[in-house]
N, CA, C and O atoms as a GROMACS GRO file, in nm:
protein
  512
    1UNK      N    1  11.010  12.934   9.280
    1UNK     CA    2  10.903  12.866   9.347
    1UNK      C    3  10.847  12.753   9.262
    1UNK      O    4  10.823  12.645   9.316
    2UNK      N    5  10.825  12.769   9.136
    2UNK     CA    6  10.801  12.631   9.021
    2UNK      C    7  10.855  12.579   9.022
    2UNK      O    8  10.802  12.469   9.041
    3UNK      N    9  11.027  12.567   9.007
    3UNK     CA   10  11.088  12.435   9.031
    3UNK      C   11  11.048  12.351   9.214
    3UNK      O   12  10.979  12.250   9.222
    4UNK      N   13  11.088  12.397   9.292
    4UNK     CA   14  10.978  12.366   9.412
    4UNK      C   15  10.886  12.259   9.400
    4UNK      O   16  10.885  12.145   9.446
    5UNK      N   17  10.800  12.328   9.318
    5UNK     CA   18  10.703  12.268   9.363
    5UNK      C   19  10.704  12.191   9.245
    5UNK      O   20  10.673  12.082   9.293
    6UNK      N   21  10.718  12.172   9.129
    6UNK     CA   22  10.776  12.083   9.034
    6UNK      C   23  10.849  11.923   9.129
    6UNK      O   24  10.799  11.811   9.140
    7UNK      N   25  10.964  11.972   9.178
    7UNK     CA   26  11.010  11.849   9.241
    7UNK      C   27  10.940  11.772   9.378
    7UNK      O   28  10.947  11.653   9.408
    8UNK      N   29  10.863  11.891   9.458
    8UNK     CA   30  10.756  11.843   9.510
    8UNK      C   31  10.673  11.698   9.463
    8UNK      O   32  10.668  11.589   9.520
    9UNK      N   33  10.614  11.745   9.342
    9UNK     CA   34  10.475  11.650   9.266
    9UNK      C   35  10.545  11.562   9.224
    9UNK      O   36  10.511  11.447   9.248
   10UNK      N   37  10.649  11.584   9.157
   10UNK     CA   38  10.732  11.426   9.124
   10UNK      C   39  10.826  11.330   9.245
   10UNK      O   40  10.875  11.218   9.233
   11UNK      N   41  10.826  11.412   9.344
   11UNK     CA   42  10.848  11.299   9.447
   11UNK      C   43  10.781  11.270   9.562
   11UNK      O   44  10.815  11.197   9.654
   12UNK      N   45  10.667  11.346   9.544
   12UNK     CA   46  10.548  11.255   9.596
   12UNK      C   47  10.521  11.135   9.578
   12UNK      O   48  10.527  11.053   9.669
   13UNK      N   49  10.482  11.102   9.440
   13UNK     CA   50  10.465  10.962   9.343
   13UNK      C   51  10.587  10.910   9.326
   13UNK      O   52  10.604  10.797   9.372
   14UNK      N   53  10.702  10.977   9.259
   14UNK     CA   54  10.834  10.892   9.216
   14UNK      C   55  10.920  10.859   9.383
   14UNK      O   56  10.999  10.767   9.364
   15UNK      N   57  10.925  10.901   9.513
   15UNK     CA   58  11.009  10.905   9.587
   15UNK      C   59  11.118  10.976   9.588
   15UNK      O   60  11.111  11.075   9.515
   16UNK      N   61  11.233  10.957   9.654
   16UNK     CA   62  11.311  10.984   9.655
   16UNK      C   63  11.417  10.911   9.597
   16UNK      O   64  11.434  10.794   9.630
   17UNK      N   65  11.527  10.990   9.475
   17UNK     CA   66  11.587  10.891   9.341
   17UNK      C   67  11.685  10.975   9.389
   17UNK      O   68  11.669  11.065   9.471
   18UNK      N   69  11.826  10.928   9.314
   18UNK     CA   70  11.933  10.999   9.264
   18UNK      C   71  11.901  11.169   9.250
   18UNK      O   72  11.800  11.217   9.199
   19UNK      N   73  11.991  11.229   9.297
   19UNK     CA   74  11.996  11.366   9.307
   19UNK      C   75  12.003  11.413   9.159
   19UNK      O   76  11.982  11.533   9.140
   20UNK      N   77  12.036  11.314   9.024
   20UNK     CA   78  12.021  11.374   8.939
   20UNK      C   79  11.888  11.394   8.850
   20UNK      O   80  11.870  11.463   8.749
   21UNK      N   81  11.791  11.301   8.930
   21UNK     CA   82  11.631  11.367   8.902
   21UNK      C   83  11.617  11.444   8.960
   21UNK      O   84  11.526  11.499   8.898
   22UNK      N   85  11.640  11.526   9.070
   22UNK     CA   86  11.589  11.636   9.156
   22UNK      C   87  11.652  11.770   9.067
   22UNK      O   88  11.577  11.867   9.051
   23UNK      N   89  11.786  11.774   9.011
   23UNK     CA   90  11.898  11.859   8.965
   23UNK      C   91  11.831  11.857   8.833
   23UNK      O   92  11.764  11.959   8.814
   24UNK      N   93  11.829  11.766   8.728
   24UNK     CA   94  11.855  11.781   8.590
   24UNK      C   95  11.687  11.725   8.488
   24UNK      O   96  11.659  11.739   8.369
   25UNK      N   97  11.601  11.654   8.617
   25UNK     CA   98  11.516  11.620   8.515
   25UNK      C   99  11.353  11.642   8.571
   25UNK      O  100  11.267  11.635   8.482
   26UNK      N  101  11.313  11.663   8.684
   26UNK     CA  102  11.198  11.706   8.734
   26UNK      C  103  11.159  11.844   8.698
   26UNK      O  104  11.038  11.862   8.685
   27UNK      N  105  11.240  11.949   8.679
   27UNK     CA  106  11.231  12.087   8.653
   27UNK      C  107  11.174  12.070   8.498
   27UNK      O  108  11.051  12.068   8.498
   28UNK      N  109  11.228  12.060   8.377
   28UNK     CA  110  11.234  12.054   8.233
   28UNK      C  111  11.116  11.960   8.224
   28UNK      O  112  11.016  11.999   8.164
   29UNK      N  113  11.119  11.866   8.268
   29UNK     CA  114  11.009  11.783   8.290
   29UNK      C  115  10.892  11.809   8.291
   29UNK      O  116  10.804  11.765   8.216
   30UNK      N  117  10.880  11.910   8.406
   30UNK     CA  118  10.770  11.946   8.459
   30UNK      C  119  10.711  12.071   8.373
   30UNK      O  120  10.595  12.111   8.362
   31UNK      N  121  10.829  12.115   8.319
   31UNK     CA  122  10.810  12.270   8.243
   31UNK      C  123  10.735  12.245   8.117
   31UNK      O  124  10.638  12.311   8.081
   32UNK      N  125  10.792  12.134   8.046
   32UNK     CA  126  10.741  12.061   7.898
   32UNK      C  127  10.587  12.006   7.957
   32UNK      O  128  10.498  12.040   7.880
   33UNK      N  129  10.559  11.964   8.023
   33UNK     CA  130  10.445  11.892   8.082
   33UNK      C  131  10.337  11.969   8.091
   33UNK      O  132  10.221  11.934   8.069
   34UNK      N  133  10.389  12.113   8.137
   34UNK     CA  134  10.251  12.184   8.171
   34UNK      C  135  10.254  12.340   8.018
   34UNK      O  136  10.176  12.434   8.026
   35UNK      N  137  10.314  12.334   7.950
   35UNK     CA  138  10.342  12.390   7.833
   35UNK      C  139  10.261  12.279   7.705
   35UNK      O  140  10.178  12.314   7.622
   36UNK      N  141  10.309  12.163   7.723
   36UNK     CA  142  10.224  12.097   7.602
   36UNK      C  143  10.090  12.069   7.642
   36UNK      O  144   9.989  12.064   7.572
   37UNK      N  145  10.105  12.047   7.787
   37UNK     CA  146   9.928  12.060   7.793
   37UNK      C  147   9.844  12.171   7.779
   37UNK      O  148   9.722  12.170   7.767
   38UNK      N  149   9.905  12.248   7.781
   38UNK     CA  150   9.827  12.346   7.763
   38UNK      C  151   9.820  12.392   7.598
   38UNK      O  152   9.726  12.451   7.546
   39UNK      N  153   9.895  12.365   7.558
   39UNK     CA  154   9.924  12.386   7.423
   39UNK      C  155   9.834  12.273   7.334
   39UNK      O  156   9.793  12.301   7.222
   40UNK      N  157   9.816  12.183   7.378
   40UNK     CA  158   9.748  12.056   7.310
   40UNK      C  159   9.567  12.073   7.364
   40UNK      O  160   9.477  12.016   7.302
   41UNK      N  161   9.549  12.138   7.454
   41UNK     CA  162   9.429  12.183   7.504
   41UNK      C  163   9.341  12.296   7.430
   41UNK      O  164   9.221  12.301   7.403
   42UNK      N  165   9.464  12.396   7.403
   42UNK     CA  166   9.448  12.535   7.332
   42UNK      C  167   9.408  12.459   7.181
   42UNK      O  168   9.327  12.510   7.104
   43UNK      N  169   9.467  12.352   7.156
   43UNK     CA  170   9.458  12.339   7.009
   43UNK      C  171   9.356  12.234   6.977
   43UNK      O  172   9.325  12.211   6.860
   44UNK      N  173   9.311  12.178   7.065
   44UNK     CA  174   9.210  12.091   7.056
   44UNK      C  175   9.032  12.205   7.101
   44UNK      O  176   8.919  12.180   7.059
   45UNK      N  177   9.055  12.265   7.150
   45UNK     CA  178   8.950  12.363   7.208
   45UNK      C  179   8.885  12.505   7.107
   45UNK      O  180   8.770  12.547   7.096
   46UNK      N  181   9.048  12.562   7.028
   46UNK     CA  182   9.009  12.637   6.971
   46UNK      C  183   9.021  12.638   6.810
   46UNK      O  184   8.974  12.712   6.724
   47UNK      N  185   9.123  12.497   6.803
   47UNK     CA  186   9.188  12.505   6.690
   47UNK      C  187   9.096  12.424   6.608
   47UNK      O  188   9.019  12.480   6.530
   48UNK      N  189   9.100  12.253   6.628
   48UNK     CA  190   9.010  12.180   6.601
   48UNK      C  191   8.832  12.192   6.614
   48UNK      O  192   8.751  12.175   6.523
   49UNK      N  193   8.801  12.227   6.757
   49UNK     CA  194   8.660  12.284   6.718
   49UNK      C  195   8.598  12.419   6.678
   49UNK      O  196   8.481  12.450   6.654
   50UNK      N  197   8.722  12.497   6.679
   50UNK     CA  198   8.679  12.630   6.627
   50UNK      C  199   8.690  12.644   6.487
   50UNK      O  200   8.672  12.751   6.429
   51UNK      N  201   8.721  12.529   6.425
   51UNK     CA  202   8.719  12.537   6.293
   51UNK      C  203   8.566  12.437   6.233
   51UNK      O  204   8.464  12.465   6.170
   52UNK      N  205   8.617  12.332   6.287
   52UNK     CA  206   8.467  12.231   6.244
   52UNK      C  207   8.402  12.205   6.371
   52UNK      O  208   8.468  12.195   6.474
   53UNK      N  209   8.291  12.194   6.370
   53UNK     CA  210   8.174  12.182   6.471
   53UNK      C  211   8.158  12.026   6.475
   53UNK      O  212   8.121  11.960   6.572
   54UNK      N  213   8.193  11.980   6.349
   54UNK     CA  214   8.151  11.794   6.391
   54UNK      C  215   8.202  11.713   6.471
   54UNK      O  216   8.175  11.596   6.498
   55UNK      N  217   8.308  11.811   6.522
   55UNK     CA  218   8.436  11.732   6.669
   55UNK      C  219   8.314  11.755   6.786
   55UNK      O  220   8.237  11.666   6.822
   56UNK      N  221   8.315  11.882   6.833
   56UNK     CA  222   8.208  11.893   6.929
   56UNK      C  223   8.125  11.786   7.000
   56UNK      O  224   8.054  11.714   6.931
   57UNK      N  225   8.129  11.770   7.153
   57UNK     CA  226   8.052  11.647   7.206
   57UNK      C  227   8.058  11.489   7.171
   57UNK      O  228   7.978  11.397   7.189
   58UNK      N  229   8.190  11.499   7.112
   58UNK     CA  230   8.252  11.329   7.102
   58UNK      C  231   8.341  11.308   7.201
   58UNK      O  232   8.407  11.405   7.238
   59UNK      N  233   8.358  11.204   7.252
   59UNK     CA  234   8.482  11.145   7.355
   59UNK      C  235   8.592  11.141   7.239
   59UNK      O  236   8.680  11.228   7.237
   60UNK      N  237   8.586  11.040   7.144
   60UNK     CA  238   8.649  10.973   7.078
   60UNK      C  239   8.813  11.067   7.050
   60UNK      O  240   8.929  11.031   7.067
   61UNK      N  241   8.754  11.195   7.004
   61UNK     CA  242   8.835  11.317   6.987
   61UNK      C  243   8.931  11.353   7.072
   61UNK      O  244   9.054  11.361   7.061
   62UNK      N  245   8.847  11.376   7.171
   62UNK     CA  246   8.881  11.443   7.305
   62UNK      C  247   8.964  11.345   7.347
   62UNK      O  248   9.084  11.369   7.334
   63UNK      N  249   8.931  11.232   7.399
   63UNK     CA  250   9.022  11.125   7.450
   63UNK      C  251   9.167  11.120   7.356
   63UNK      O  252   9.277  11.116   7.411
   64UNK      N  253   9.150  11.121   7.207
   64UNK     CA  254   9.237  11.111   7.116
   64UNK      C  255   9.353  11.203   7.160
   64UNK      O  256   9.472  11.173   7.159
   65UNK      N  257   9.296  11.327   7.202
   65UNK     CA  258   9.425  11.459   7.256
   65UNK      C  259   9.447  11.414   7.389
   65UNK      O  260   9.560  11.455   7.417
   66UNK      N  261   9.403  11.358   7.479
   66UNK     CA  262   9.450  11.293   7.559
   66UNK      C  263   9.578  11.250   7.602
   66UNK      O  264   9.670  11.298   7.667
   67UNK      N  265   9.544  11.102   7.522
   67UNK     CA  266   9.623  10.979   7.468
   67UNK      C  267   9.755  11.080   7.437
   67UNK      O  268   9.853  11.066   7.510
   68UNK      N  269   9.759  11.176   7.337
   68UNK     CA  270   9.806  11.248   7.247
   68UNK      C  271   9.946  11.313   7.367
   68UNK      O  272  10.069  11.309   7.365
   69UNK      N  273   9.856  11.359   7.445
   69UNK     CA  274   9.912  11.457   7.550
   69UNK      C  275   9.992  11.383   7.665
   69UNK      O  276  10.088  11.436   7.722
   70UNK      N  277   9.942  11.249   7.697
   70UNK     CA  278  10.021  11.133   7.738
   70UNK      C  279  10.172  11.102   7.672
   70UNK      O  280  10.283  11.121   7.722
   71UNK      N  281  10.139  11.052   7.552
   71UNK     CA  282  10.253  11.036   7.466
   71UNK      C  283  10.339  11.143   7.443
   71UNK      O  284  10.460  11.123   7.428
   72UNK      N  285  10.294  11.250   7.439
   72UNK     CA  286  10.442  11.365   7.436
   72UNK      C  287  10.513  11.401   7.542
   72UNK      O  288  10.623  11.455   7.554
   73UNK      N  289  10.403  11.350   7.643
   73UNK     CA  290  10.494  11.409   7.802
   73UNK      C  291  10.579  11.246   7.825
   73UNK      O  292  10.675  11.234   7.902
   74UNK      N  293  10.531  11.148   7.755
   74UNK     CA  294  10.650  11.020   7.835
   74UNK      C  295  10.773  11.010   7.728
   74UNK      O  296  10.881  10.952   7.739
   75UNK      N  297  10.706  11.105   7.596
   75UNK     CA  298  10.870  11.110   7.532
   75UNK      C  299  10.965  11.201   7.550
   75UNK      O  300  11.079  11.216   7.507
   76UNK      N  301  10.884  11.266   7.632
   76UNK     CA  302  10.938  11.400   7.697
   76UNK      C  303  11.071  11.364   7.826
   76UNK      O  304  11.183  11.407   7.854
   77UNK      N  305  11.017  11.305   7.855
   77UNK     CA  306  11.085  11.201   7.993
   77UNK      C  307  11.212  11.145   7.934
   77UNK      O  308  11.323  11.172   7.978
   78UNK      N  309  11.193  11.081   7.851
   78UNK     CA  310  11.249  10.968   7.764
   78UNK      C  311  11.440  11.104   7.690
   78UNK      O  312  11.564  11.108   7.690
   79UNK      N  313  11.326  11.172   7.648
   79UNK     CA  314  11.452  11.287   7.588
   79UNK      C  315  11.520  11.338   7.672
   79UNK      O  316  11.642  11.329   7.663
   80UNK      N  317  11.463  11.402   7.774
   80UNK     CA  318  11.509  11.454   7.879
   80UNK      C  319  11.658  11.373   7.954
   80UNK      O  320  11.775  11.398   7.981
   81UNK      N  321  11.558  11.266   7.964
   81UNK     CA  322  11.644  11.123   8.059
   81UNK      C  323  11.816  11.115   7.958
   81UNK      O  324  11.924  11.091   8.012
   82UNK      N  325  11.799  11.141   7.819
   82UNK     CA  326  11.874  11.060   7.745
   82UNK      C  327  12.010  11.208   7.722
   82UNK      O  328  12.121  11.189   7.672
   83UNK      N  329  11.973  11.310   7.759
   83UNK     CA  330  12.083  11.430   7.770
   83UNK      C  331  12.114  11.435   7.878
   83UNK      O  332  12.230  11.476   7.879
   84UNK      N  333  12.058  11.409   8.037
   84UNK     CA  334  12.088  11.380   8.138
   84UNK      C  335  12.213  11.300   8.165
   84UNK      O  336  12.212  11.196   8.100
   85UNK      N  337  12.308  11.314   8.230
   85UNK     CA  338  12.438  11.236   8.282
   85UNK      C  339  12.408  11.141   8.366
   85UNK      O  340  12.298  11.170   8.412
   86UNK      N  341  12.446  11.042   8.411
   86UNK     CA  342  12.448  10.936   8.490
   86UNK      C  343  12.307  10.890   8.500
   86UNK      O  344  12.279  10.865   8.617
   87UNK      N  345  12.176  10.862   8.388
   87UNK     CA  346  12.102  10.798   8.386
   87UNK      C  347  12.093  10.700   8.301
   87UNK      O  348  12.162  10.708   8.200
   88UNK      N  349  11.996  10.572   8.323
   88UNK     CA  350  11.983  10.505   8.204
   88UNK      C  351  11.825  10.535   8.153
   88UNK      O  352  11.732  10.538   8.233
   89UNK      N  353  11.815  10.549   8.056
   89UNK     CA  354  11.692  10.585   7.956
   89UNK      C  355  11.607  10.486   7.997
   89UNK      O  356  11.497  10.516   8.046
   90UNK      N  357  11.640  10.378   7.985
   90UNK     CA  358  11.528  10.258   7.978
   90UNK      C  359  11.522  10.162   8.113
   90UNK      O  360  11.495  10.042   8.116
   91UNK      N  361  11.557  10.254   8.232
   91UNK     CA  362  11.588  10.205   8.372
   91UNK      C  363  11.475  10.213   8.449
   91UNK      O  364  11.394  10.300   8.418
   92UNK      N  365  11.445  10.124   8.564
   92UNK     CA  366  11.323  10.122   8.620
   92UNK      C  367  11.292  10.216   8.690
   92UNK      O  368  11.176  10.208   8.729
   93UNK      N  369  11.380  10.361   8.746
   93UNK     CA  370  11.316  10.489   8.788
   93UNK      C  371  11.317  10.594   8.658
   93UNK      O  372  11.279  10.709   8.683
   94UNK      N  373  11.345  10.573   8.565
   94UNK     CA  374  11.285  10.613   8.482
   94UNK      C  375  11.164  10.582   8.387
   94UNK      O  376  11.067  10.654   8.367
   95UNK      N  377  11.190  10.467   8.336
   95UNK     CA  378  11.014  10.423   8.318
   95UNK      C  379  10.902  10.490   8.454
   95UNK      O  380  10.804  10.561   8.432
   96UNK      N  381  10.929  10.463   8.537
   96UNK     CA  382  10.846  10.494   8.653
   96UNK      C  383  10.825  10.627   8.642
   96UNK      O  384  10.709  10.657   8.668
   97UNK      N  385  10.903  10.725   8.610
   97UNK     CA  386  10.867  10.839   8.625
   97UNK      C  387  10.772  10.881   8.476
   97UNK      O  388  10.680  10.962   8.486
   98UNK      N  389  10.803  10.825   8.362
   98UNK     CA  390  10.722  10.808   8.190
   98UNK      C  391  10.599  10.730   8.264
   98UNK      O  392  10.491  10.753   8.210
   99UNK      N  393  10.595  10.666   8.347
   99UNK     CA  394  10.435  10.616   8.399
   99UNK      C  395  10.389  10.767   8.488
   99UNK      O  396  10.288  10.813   8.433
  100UNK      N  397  10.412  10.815   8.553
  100UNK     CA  398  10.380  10.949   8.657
  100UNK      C  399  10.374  11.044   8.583
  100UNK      O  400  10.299  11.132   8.624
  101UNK      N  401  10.449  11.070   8.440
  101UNK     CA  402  10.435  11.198   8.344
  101UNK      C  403  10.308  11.174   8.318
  101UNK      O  404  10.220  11.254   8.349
  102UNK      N  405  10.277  11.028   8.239
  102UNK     CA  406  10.137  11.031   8.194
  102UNK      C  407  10.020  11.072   8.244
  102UNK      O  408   9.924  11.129   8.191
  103UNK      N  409  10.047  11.028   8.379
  103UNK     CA  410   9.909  11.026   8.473
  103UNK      C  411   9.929  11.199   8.506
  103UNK      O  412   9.831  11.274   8.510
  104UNK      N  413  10.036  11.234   8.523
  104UNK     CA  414   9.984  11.399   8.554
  104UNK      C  415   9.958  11.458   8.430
  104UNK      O  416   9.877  11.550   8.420
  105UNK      N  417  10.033  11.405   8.317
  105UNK     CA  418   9.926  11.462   8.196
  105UNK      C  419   9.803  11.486   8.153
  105UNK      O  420   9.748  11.585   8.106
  106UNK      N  421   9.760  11.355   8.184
  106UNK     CA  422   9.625  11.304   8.177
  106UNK      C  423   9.535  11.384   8.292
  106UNK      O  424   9.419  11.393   8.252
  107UNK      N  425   9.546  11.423   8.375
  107UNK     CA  426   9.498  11.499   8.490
  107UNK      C  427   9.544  11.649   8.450
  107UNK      O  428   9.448  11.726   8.447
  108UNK      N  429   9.640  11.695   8.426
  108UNK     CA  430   9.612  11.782   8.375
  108UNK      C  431   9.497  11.841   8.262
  108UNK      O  432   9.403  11.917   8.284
  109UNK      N  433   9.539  11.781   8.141
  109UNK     CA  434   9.502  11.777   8.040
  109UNK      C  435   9.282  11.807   8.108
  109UNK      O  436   9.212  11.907   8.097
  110UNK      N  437   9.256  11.701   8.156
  110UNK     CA  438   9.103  11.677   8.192
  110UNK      C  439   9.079  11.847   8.272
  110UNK      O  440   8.987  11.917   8.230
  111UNK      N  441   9.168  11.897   8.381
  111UNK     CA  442   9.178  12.039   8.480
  111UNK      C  443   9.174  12.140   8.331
  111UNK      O  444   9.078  12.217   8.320
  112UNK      N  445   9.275  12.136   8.225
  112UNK     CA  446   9.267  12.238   8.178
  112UNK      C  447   9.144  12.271   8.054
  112UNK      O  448   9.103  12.380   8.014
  113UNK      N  449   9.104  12.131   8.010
  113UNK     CA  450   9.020  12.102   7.969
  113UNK      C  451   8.923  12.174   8.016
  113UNK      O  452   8.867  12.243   7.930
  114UNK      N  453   8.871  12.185   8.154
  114UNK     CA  454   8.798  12.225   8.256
  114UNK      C  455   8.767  12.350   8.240
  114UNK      O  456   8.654  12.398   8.226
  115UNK      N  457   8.902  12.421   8.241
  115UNK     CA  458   8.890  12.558   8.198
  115UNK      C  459   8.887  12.638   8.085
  115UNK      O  460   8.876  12.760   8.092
  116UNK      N  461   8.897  12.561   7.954
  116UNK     CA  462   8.963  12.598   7.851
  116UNK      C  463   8.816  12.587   7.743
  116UNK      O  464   8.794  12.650   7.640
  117UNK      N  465   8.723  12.473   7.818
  117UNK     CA  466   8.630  12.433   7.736
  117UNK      C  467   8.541  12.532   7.723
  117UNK      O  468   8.468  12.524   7.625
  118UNK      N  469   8.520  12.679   7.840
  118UNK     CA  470   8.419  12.776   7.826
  118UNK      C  471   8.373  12.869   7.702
  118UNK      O  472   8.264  12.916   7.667
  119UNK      N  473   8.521  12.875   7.642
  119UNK     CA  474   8.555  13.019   7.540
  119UNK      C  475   8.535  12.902   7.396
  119UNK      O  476   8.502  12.954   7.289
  120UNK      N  477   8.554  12.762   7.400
  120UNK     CA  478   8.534  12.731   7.273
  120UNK      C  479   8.388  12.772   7.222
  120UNK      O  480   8.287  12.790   7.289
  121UNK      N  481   8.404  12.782   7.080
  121UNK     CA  482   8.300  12.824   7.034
  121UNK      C  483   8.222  12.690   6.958
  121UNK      O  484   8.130  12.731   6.887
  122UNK      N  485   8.233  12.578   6.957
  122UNK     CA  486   8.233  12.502   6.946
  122UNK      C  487   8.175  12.360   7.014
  122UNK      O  488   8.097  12.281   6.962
  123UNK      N  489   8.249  12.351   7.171
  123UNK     CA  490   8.292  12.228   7.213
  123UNK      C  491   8.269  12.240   7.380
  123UNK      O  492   8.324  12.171   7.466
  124UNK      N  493   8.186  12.331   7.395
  124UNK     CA  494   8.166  12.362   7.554
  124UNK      C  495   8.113  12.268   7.620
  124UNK      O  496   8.114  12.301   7.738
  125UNK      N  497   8.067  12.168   7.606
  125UNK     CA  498   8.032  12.052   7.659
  125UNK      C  499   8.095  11.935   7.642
  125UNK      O  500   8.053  11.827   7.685
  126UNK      N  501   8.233  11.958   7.556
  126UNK     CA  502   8.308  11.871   7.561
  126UNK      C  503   8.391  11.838   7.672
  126UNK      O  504   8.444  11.934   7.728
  127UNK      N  505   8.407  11.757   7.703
  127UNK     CA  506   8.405  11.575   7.742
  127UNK      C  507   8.251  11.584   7.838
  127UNK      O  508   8.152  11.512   7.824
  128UNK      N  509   8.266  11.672   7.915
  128UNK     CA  510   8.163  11.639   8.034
  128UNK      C  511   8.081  11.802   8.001
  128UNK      O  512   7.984  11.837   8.069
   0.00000   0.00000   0.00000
């Protein structure tokens, strides 16, 4: 049912591409995507403010894991794309899709944020 709905969300935004994004790169994609966000959330929430309190109630930070969480999911794309057969790495439905990783990163990242920010001991009012 995750892959599903995995290729769902990416061809909502990306359309409809070559059967070898549907087969070889929306699934892994999607799997790395919602694993590092959560993982980069966990570690910004409990790791970073559960250790020092002076992170607490800054954007600057927060945005920083962001950004952070952006950049691993479009190199994520990028790796993915480049073990994949019959793609080109640096091709315009692939960039396109390293633009759509970000933005569901970034939306993620803010959702899990959402949830993740209660239990810090730290940073509960971080971002919002």
């Amino acid at each position: 049912m995750l892959p599903k709905i995995l290729v769902f969300c990416y061809e909502l935004l990306h359309g409809t591409q070559d059967p070898v994004f549907r087969d070889q790169i929306y699934e892994p994609a999607g799997i790395a995507l919602l694993i590092s966000t959560v993982l980069l959330v966990f570690c910004y929430y409990y790791g970073i403010n559960g250790l020092r309190a002076r992170f607490s109630r800054t954007w600057p930070h927060w945005s920083g894991f962001l950004i952070l969480n952006a950049i691993v999911n479009v190199g994520s794309i990028l790796w993915i794309a480049s073990r994949a057969e019959g793609i080109k790495v640096f091709g315009m439905p692939t960039l396109l899709l390293c633009f759509i990783n970000a933005v569901y990163a970034a939306l993620g990242f803010f959702i899990a944020s959402a949830v993740f920010k209660w239990g810090s001991p730290n940073a509960r009012r971080t971002p919002f």
